[in-house]
mmJSON file of the N, C-alpha and C atoms, coordinates in Angstrom:
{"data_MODEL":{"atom_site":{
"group_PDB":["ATOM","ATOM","ATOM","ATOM","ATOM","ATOM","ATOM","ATOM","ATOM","ATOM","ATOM","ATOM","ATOM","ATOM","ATOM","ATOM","ATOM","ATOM","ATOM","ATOM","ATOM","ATOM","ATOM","ATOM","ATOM","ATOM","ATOM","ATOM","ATOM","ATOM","ATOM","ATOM","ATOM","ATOM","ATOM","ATOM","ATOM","ATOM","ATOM","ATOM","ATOM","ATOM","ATOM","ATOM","ATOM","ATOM","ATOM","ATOM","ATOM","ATOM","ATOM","ATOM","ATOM","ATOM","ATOM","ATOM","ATOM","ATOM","ATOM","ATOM","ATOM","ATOM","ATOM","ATOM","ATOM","ATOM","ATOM","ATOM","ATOM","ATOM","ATOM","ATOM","ATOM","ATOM","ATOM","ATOM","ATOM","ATOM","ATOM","ATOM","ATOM","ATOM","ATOM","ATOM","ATOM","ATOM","ATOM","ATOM","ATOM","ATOM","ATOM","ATOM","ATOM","ATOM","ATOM","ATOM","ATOM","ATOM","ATOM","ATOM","ATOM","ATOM","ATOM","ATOM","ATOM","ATOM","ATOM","ATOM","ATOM","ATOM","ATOM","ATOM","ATOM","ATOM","ATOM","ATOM","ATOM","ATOM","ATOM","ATOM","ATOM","ATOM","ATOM","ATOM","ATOM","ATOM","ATOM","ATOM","ATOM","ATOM","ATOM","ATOM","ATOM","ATOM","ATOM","ATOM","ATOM","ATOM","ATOM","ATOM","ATOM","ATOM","ATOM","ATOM","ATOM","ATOM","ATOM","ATOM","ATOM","ATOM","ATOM","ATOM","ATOM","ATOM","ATOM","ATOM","ATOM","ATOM","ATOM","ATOM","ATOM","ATOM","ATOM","ATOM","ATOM","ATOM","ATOM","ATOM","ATOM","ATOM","ATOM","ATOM","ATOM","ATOM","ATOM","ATOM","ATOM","ATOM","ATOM","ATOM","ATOM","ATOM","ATOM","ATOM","ATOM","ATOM","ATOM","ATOM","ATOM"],
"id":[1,2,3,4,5,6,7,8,9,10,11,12,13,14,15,16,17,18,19,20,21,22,23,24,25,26,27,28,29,30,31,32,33,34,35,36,37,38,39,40,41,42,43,44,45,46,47,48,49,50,51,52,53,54,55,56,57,58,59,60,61,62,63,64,65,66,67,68,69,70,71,72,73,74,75,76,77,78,79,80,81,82,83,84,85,86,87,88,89,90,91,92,93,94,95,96,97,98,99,100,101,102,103,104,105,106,107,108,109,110,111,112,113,114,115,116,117,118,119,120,121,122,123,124,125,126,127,128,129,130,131,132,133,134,135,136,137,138,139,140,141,142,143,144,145,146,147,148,149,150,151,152,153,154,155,156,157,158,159,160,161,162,163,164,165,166,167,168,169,170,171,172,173,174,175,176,177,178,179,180,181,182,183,184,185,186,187,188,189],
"type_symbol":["N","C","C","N","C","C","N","C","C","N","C","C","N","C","C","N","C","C","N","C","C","N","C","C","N","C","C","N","C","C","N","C","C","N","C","C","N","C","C","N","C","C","N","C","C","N","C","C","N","C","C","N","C","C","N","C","C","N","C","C","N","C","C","N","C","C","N","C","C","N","C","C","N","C","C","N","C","C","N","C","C","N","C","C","N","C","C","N","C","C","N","C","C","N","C","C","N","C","C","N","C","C","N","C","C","N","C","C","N","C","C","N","C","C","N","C","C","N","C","C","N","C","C","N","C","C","N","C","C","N","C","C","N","C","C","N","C","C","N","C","C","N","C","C","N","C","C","N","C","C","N","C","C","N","C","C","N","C","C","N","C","C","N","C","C","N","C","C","N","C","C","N","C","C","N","C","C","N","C","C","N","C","C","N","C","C","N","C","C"],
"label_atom_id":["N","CA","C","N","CA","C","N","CA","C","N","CA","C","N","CA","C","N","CA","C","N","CA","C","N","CA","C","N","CA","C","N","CA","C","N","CA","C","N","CA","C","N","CA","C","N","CA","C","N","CA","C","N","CA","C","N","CA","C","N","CA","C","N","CA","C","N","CA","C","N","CA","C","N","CA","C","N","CA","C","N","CA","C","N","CA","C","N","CA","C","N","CA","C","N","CA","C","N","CA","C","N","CA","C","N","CA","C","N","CA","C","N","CA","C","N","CA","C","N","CA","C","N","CA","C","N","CA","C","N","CA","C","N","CA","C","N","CA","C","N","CA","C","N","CA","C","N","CA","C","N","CA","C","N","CA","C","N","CA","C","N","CA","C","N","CA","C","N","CA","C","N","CA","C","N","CA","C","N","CA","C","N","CA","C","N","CA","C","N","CA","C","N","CA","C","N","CA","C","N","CA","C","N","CA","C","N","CA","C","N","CA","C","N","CA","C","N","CA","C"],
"label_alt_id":[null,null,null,null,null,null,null,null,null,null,null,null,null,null,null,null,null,null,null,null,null,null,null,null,null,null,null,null,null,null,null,null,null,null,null,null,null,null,null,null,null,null,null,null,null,null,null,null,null,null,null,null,null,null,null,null,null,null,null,null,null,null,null,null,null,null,null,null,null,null,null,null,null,null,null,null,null,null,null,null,null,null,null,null,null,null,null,null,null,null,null,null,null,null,null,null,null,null,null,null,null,null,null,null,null,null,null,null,null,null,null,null,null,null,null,null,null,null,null,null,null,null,null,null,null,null,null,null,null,null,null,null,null,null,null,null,null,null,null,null,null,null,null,null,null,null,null,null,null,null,null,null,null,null,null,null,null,null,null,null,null,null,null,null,null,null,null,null,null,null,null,null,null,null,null,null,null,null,null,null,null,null,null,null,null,null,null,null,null],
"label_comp_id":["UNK","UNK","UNK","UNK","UNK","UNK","UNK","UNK","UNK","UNK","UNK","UNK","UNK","UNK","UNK","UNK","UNK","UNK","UNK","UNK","UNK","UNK","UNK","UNK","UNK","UNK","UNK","UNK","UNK","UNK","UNK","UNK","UNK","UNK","UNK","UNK","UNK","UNK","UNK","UNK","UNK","UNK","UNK","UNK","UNK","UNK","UNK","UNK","UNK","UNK","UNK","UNK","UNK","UNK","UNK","UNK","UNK","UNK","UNK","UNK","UNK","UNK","UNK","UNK","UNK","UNK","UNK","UNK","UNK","UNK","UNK","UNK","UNK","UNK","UNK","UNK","UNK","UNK","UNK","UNK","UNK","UNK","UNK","UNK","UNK","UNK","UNK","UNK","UNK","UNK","UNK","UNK","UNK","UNK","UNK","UNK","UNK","UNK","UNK","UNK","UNK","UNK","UNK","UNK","UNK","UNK","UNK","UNK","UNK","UNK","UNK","UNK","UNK","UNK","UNK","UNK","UNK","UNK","UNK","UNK","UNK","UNK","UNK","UNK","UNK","UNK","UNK","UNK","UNK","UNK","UNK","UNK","UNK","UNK","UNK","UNK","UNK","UNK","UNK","UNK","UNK","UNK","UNK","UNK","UNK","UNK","UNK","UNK","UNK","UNK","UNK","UNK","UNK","UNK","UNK","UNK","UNK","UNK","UNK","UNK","UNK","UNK","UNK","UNK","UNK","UNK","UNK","UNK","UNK","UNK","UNK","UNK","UNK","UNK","UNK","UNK","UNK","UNK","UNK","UNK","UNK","UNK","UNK","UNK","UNK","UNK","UNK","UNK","UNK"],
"label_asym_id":["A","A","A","A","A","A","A","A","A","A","A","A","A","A","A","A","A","A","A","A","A","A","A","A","A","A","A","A","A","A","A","A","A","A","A","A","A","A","A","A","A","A","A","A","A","A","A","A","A","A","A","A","A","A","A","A","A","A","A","A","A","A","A","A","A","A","A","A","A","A","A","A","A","A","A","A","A","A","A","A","A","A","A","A","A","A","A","A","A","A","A","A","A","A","A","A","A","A","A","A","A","A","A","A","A","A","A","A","A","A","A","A","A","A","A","A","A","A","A","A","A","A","A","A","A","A","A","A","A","A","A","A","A","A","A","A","A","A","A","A","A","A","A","A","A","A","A","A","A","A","A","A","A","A","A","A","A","A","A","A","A","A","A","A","A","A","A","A","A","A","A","A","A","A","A","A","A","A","A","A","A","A","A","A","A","A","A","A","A"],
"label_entity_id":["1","1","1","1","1","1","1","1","1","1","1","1","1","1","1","1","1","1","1","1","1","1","1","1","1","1","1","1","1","1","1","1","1","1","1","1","1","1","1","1","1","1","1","1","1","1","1","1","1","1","1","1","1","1","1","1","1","1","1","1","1","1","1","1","1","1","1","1","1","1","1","1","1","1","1","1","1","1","1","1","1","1","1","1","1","1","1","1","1","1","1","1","1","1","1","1","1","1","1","1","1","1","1","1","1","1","1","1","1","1","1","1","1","1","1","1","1","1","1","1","1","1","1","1","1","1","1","1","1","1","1","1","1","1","1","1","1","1","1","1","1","1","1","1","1","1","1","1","1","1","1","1","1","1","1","1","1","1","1","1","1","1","1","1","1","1","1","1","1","1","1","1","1","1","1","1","1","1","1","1","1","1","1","1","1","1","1","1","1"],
"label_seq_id":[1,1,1,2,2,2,3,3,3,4,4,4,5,5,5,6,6,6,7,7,7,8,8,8,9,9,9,10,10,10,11,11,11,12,12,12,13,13,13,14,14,14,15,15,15,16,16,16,17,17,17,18,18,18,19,19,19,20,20,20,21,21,21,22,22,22,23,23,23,24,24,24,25,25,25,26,26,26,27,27,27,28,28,28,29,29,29,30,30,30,31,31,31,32,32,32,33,33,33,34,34,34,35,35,35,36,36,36,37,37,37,38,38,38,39,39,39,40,40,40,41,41,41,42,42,42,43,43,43,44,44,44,45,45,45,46,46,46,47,47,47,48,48,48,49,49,49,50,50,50,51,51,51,52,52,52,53,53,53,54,54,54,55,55,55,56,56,56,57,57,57,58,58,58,59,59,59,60,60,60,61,61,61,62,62,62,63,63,63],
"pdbx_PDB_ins_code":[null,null,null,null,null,null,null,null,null,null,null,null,null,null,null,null,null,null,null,null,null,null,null,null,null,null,null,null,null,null,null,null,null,null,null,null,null,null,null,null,null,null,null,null,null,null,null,null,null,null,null,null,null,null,null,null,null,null,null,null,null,null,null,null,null,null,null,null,null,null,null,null,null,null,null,null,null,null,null,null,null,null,null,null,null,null,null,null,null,null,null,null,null,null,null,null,null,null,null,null,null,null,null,null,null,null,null,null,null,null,null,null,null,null,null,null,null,null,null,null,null,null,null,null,null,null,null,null,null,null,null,null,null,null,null,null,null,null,null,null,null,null,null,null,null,null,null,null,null,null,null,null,null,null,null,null,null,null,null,null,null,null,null,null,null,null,null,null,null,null,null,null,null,null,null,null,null,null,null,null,null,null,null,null,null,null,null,null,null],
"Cartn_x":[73.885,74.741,75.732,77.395,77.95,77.395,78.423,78.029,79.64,79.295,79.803,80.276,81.672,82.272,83.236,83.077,83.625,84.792,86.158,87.409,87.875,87.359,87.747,87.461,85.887,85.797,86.574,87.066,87.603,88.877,89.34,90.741,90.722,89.487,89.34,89.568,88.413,88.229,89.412,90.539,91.514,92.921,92.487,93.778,95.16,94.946,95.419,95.629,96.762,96.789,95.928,95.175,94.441,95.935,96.933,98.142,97.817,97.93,97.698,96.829,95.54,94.238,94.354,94.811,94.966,96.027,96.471,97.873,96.549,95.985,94.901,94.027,93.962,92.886,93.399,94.714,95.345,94.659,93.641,93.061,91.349,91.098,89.963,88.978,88.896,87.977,87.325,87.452,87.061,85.583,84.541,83.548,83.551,83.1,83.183,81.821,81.175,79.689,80.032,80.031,79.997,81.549,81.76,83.167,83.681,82.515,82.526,83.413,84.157,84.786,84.012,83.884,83.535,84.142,84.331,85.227,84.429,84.547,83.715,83.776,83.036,84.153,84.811,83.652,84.348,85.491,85.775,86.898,88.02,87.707,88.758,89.62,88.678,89.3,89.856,89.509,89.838,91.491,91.822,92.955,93.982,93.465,94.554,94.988,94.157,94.618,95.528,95.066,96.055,97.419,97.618,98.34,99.361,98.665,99.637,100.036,99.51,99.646,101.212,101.122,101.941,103.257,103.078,104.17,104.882,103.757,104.501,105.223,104.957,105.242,107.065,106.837,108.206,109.286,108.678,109.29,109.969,109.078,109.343,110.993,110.231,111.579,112.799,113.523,114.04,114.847,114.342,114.441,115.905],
"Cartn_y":[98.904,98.092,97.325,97.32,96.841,95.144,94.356,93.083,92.303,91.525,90.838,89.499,89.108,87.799,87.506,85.771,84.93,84.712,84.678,84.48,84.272,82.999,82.605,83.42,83.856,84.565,86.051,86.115,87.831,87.739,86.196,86.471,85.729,85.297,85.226,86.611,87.402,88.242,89.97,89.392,90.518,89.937,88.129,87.2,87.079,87.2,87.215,85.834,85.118,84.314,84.607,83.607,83.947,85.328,84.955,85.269,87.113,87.24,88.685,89.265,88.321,89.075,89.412,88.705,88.796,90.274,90.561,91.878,93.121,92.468,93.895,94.27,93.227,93.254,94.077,94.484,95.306,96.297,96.796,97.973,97.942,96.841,96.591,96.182,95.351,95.299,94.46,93.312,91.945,92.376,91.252,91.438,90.325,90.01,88.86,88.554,87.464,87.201,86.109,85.624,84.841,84.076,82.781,82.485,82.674,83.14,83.53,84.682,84.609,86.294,86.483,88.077,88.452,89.521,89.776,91.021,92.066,93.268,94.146,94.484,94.17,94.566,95.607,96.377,97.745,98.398,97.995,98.072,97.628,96.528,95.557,95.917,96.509,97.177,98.626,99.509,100.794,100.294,98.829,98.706,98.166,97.582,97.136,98.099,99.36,100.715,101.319,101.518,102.123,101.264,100.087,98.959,99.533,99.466,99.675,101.203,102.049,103.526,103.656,103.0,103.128,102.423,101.488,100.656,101.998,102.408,103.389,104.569,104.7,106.107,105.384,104.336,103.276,103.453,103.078,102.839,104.108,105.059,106.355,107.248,106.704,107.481,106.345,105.715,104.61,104.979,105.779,106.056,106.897],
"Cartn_z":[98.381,99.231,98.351,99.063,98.313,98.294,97.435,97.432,98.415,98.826,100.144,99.42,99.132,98.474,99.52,99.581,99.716,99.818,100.163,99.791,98.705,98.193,97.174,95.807,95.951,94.907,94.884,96.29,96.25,95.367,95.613,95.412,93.624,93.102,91.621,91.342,91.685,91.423,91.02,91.831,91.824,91.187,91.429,90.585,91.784,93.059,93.963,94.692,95.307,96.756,97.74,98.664,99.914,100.885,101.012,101.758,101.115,100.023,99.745,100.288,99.801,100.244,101.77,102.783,103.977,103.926,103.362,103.508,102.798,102.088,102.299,102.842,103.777,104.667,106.031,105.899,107.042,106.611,105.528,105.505,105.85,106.549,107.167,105.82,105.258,104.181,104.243,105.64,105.503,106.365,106.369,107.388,107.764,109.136,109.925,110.521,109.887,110.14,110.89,112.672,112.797,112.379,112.185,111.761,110.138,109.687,108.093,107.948,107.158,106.545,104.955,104.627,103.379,103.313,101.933,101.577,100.752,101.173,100.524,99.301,98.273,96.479,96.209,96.502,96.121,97.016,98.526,99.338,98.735,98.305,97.674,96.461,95.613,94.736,95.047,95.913,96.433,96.845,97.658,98.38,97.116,96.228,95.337,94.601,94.35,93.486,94.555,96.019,96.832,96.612,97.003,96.653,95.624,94.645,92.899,92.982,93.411,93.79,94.741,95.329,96.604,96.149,95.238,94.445,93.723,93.047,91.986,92.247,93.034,94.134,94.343,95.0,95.353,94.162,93.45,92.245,91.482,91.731,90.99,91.649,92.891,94.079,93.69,93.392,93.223,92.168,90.889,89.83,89.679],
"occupancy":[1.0,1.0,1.0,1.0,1.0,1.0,1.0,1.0,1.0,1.0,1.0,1.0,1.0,1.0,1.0,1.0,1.0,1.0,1.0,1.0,1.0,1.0,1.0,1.0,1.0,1.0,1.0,1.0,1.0,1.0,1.0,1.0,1.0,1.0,1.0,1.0,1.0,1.0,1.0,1.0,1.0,1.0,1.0,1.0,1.0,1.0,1.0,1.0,1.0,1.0,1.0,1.0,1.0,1.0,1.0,1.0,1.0,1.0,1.0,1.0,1.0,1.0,1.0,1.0,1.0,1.0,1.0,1.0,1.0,1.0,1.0,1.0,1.0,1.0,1.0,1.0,1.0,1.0,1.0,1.0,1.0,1.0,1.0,1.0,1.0,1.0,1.0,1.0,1.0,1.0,1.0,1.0,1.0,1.0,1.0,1.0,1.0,1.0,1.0,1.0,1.0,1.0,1.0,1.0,1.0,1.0,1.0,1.0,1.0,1.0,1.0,1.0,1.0,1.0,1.0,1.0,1.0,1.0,1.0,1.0,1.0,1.0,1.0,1.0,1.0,1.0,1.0,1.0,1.0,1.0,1.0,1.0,1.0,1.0,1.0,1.0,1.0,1.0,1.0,1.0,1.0,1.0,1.0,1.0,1.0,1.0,1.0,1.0,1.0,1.0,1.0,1.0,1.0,1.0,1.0,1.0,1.0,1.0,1.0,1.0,1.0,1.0,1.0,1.0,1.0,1.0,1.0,1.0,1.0,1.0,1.0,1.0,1.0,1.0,1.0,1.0,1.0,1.0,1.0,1.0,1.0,1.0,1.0,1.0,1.0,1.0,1.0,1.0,1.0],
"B_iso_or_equiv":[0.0,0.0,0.0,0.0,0.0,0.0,0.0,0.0,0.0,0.0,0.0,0.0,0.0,0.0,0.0,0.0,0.0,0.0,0.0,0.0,0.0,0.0,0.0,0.0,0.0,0.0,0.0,0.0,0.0,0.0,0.0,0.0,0.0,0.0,0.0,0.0,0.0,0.0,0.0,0.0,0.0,0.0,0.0,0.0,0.0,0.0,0.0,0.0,0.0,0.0,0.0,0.0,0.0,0.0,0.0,0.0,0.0,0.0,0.0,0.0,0.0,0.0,0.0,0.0,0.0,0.0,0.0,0.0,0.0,0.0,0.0,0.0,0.0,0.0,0.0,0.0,0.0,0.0,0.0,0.0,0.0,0.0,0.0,0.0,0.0,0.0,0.0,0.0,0.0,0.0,0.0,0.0,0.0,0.0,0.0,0.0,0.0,0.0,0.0,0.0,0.0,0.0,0.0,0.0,0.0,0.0,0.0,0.0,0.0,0.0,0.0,0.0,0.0,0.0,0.0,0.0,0.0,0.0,0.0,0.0,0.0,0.0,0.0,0.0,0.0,0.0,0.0,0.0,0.0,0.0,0.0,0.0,0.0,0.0,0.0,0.0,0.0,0.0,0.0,0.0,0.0,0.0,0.0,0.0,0.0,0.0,0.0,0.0,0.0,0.0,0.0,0.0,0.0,0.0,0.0,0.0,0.0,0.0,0.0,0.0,0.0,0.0,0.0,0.0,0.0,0.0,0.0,0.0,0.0,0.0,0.0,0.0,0.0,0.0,0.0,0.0,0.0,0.0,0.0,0.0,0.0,0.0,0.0,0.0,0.0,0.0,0.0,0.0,0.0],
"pdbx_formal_charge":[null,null,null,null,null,null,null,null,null,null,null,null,null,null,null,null,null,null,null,null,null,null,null,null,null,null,null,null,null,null,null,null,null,null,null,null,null,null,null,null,null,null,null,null,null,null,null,null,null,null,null,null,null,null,null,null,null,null,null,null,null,null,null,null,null,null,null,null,null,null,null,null,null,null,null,null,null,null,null,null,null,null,null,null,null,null,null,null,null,null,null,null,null,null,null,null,null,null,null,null,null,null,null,null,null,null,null,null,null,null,null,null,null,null,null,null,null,null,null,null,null,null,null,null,null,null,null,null,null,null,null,null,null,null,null,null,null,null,null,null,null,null,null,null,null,null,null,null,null,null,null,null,null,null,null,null,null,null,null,null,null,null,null,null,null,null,null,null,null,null,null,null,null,null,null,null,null,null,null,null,null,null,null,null,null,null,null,null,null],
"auth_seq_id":[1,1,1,2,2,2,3,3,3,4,4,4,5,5,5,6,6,6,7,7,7,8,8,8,9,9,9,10,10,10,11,11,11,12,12,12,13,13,13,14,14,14,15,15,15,16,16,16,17,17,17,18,18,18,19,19,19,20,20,20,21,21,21,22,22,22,23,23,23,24,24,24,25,25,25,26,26,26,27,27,27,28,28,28,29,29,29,30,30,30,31,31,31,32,32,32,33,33,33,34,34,34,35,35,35,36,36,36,37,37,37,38,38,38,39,39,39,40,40,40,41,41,41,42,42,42,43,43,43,44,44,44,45,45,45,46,46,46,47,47,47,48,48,48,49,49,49,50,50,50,51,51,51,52,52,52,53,53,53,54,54,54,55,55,55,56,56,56,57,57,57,58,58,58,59,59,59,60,60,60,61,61,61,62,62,62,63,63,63],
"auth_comp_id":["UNK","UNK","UNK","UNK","UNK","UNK","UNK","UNK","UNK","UNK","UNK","UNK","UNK","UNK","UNK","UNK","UNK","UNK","UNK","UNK","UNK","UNK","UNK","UNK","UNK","UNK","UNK","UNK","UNK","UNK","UNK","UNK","UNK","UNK","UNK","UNK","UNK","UNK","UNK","UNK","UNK","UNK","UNK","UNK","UNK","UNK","UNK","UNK","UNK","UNK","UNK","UNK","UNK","UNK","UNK","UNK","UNK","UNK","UNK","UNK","UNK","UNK","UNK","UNK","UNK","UNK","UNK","UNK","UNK","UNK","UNK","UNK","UNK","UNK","UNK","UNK","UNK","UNK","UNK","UNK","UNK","UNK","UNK","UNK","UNK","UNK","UNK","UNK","UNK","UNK","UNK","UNK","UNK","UNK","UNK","UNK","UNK","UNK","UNK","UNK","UNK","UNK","UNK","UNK","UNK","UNK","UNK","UNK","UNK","UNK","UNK","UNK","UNK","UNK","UNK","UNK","UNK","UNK","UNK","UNK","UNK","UNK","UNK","UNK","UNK","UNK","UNK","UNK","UNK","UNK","UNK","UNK","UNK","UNK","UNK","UNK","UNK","UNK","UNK","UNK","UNK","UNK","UNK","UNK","UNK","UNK","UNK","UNK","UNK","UNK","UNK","UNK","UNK","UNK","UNK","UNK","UNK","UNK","UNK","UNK","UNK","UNK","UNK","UNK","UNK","UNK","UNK","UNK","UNK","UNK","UNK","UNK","UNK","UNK","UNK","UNK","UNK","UNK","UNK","UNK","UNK","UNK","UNK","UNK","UNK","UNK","UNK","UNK","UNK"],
"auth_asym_id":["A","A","A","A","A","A","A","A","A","A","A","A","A","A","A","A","A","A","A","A","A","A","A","A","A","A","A","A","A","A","A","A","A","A","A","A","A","A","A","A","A","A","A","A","A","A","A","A","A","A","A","A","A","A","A","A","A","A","A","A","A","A","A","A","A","A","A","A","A","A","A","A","A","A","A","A","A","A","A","A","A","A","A","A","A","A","A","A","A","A","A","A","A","A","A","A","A","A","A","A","A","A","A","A","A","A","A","A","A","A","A","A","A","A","A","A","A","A","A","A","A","A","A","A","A","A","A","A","A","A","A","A","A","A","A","A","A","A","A","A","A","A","A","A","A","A","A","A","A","A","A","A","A","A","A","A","A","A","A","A","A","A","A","A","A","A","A","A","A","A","A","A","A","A","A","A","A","A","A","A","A","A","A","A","A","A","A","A","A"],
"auth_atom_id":["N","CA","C","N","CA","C","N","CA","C","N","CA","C","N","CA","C","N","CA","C","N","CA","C","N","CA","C","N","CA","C","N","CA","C","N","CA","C","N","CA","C","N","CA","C","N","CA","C","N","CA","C","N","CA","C","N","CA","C","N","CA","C","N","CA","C","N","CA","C","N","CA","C","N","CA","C","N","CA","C","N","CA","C","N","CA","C","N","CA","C","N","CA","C","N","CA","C","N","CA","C","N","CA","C","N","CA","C","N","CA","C","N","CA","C","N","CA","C","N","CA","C","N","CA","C","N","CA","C","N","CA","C","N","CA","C","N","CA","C","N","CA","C","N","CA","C","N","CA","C","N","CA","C","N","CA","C","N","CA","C","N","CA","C","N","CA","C","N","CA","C","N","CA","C","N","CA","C","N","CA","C","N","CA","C","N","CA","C","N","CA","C","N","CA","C","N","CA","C","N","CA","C","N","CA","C","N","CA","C","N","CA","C","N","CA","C","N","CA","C"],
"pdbx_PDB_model_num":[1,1,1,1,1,1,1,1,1,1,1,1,1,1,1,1,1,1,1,1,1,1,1,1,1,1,1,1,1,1,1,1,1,1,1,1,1,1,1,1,1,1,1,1,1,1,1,1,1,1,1,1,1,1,1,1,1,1,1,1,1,1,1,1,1,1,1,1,1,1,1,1,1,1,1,1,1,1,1,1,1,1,1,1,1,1,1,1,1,1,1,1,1,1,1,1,1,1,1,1,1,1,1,1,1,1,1,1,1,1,1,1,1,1,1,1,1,1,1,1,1,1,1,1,1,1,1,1,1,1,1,1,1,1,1,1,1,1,1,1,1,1,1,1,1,1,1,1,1,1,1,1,1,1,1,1,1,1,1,1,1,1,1,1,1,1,1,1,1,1,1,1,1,1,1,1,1,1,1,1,1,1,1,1,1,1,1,1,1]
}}}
C-alpha cells in the first residue's frame, strides 16, 4: 500500500505551492477521508513526471 501524505508534506515533498499541488490533483491523486485530503506518493510523483513530460514535448514543438 502506497503511503497517504498530508498536504503539506506532499508539497515538501515535490518542493511545490499548495496552488500547484491542487493543478495536479486535476489528475485525481488526492483522497478524501472525511474533510481530510491525502495525496497518494507515488501518484504524485507519476503526475509531476507527466507534468515535466508534457512541458517538454511544449517546448520541443516551439523549437
Amino acid at each position: 500500500m502506497t503511503k497517504l501524505l498530508k498536504t503539506k508534506e506532499a508539497c515538501e515533498l515535490l518542493g511545490v505551492c499548495p496552488n500547484t499541488l491542487k493543478r495536479y490533483d486535476r489528475n485525481g491523486i488526492s483522497v478524501r477521508i472525511g474533510r481530510a485530503v491525502r495525496y497518494d506518493s507515488e501518484a504524485l510523483i507519476a503526475a509531476v513526471k507527466g507534468e515535466q513530460q508534457a512541458a517538454g514535448v511544449k517546448e520541443e514543438n516551439n523549437a
